[in-house]
N, CA, C and O of each residue as an XYZ file, in Angstrom:
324
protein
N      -1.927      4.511     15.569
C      -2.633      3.664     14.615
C      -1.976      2.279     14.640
O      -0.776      2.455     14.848
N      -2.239      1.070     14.523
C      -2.225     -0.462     14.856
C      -2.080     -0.512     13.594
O      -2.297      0.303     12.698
N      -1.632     -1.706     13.618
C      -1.227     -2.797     11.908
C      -2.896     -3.003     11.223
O      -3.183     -2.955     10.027
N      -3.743     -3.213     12.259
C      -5.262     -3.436     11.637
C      -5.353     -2.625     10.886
O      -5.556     -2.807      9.686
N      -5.160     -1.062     11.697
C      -5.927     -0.219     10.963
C      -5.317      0.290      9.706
O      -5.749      0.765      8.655
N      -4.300      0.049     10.144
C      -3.179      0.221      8.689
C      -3.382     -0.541      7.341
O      -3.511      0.087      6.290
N      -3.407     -1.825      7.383
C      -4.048     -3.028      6.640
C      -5.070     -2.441      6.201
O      -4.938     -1.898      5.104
N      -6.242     -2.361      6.803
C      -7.527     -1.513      6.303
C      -7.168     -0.357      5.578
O      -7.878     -0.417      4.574
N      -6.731      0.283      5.533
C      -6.860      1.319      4.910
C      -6.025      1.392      3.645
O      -6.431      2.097      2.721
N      -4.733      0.625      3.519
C      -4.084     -0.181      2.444
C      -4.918     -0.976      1.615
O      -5.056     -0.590      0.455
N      -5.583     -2.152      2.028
C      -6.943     -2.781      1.147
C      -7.682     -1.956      0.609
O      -7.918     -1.970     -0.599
N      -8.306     -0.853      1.679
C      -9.301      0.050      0.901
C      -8.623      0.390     -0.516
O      -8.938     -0.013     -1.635
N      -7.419      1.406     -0.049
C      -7.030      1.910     -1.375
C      -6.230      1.337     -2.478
O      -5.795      1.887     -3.490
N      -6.097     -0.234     -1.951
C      -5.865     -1.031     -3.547
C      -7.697     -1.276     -4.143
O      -7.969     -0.953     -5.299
N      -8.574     -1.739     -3.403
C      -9.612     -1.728     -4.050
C      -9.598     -0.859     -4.850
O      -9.378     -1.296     -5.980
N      -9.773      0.528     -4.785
C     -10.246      1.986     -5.186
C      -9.415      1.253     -6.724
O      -9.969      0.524     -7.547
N      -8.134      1.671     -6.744
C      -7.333      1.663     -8.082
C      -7.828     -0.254     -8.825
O      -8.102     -0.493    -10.001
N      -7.794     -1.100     -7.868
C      -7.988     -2.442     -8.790
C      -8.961     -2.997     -8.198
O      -8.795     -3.885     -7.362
N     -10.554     -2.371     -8.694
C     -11.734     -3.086     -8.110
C     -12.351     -4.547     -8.412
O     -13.419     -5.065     -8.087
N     -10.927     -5.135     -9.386
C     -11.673     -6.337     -9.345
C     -10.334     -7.597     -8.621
O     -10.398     -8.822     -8.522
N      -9.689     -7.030     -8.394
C      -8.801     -7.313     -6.959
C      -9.163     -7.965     -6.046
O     -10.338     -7.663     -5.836
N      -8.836     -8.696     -5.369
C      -8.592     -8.833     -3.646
C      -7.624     -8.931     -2.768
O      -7.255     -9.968     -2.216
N      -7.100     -7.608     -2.592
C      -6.138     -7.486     -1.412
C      -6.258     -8.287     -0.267
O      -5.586     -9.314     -0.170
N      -6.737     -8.071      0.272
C      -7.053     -9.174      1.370
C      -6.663    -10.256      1.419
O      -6.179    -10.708      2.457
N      -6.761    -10.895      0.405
C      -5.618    -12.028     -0.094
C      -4.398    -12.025     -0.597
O      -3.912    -12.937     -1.267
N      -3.887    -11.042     -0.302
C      -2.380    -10.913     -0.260
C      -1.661    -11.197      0.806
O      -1.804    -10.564      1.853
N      -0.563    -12.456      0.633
C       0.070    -12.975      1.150
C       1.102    -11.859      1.905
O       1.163    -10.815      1.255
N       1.865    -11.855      3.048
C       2.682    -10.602      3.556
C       3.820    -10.507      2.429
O       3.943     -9.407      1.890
N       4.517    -11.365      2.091
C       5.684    -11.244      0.877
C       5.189    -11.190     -0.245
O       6.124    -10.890     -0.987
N       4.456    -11.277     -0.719
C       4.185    -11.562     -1.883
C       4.143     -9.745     -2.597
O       3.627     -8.860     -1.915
N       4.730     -9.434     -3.954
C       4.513     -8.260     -4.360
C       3.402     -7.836     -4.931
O       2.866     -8.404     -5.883
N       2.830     -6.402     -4.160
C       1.923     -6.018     -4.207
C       1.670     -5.855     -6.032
O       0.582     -6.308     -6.387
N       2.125     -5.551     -6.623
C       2.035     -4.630     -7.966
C       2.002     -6.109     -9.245
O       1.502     -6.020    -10.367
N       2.484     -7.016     -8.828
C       3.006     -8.515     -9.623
C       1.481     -8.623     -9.033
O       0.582     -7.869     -9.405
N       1.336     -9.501     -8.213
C       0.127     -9.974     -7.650
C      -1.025     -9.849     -8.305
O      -1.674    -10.651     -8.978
N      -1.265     -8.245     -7.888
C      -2.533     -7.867     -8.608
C      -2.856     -7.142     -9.628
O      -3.926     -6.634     -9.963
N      -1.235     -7.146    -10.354
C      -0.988     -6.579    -12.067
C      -1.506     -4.887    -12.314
O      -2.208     -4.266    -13.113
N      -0.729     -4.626    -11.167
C      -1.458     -2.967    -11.152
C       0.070     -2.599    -11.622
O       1.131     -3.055    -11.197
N      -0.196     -1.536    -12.733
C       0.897     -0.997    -13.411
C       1.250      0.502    -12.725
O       0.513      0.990    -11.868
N       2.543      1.210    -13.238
C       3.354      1.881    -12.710
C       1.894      2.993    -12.196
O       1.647      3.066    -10.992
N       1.275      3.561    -12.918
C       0.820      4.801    -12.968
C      -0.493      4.293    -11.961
O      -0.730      5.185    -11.146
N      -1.301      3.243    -11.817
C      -2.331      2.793    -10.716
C      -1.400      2.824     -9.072
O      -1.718      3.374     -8.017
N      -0.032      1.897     -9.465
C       0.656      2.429     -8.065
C       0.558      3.620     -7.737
O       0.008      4.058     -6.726
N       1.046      4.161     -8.510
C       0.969      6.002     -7.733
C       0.145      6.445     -7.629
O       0.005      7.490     -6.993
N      -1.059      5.618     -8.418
C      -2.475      6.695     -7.169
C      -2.610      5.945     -6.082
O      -3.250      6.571     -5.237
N      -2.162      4.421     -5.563
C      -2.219      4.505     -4.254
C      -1.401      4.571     -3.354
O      -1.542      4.018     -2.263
N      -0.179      5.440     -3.783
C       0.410      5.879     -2.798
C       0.311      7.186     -2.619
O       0.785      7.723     -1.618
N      -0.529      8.084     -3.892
C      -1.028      9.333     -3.567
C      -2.247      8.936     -3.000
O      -2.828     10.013     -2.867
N      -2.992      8.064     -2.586
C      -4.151      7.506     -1.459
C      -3.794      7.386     -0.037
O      -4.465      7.749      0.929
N      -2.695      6.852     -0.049
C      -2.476      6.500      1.561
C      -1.739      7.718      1.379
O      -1.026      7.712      2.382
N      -1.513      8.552      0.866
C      -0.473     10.023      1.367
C      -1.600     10.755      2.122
O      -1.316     11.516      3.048
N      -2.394     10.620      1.886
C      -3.854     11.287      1.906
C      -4.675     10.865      2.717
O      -5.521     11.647      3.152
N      -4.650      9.583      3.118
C      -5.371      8.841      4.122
C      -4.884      8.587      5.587
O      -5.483      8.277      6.617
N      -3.334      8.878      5.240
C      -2.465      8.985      6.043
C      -1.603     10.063      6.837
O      -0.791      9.945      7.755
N      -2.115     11.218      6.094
C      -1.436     12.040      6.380
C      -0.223     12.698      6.287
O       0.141     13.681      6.931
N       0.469     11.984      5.305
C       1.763     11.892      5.401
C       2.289     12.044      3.813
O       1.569     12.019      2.814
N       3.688     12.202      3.859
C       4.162     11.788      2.237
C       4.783     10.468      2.415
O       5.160      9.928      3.455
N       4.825      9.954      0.909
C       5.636      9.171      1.100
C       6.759      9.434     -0.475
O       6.173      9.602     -1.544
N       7.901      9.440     -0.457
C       8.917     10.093     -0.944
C       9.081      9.130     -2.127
O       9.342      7.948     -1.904
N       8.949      9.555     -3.272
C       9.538      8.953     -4.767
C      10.460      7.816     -4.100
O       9.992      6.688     -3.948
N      11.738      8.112     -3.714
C      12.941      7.363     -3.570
C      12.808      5.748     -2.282
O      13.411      4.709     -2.012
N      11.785      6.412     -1.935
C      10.937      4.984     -0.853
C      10.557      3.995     -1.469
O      11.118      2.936     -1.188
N       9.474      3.988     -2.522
C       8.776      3.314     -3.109
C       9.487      1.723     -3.755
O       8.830      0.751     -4.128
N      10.731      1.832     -3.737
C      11.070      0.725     -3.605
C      11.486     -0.358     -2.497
O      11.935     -1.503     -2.541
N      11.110      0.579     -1.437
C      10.905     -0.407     -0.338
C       9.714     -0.792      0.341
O       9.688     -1.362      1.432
N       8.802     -0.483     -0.292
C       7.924     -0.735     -0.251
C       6.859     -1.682     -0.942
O       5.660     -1.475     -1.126
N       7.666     -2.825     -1.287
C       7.012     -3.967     -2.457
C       6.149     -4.935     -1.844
O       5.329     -5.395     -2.638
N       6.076     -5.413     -0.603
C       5.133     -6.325     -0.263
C       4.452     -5.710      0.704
O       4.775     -4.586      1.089
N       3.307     -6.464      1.266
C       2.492     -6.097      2.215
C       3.133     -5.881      3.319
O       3.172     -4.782      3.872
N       3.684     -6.903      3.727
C       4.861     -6.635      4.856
C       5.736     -5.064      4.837
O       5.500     -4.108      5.575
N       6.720     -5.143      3.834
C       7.373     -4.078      3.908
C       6.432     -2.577      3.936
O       6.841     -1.482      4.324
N       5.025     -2.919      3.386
C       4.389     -1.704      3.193
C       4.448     -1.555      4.879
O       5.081     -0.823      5.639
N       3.407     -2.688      5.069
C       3.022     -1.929      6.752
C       4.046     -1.707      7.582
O       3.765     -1.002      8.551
N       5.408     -2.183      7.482
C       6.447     -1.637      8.518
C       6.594     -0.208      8.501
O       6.553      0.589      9.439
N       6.845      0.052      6.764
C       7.372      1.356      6.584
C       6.264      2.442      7.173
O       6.567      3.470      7.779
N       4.940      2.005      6.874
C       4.127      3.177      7.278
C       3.653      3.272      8.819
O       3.146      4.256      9.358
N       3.997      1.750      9.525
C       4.434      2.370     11.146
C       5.704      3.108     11.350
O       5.882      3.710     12.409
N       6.273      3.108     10.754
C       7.373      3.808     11.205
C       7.258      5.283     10.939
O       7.944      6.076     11.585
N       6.483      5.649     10.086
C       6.304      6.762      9.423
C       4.844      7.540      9.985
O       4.308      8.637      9.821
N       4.709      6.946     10.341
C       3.089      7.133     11.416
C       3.783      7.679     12.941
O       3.712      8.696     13.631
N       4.282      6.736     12.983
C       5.206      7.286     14.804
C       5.486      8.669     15.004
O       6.022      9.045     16.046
């Protein structure tokens, strides 16, 4: 899976939780959760989204490395591999 498709499917599932959002316009540093004012409990449904979309878990103790767009998509190539 490529950074595109990764991106895509990250946008999708911030839409889902903040439909009046635009991911897409998220800068790579910029924090995902500040940005688009999605609180603790909307995060975790989209990281129970991409667990799911992805195939994969992603572990309580991660989630703090995971704050910008950037850091998202590294971590989940790496975790995709």
């Amino acid at each position: 899976m490529n950074k595109e498709e990764i991106e895509k499917i990250i946008f999708n599932s911030l839409k889902q939780i903040a439909p009046d959002t635009e991911p897409s316009k998220l800068s790579p540093d910029e924090n995902i959760r500040e940005t688009l004012g999605i609180d603790s409990f909307d995060f975790l449904q989209f990281i129970v989204s991409l667990d799911e979309k992805l195939n994969l878990e992603i572990p309580e103790q991660d989630y703090g490395k995971i704050t910008t767009l950037n850091s998202l998509i590294i971590y989940l190539t790496q975790k995709i591999k």
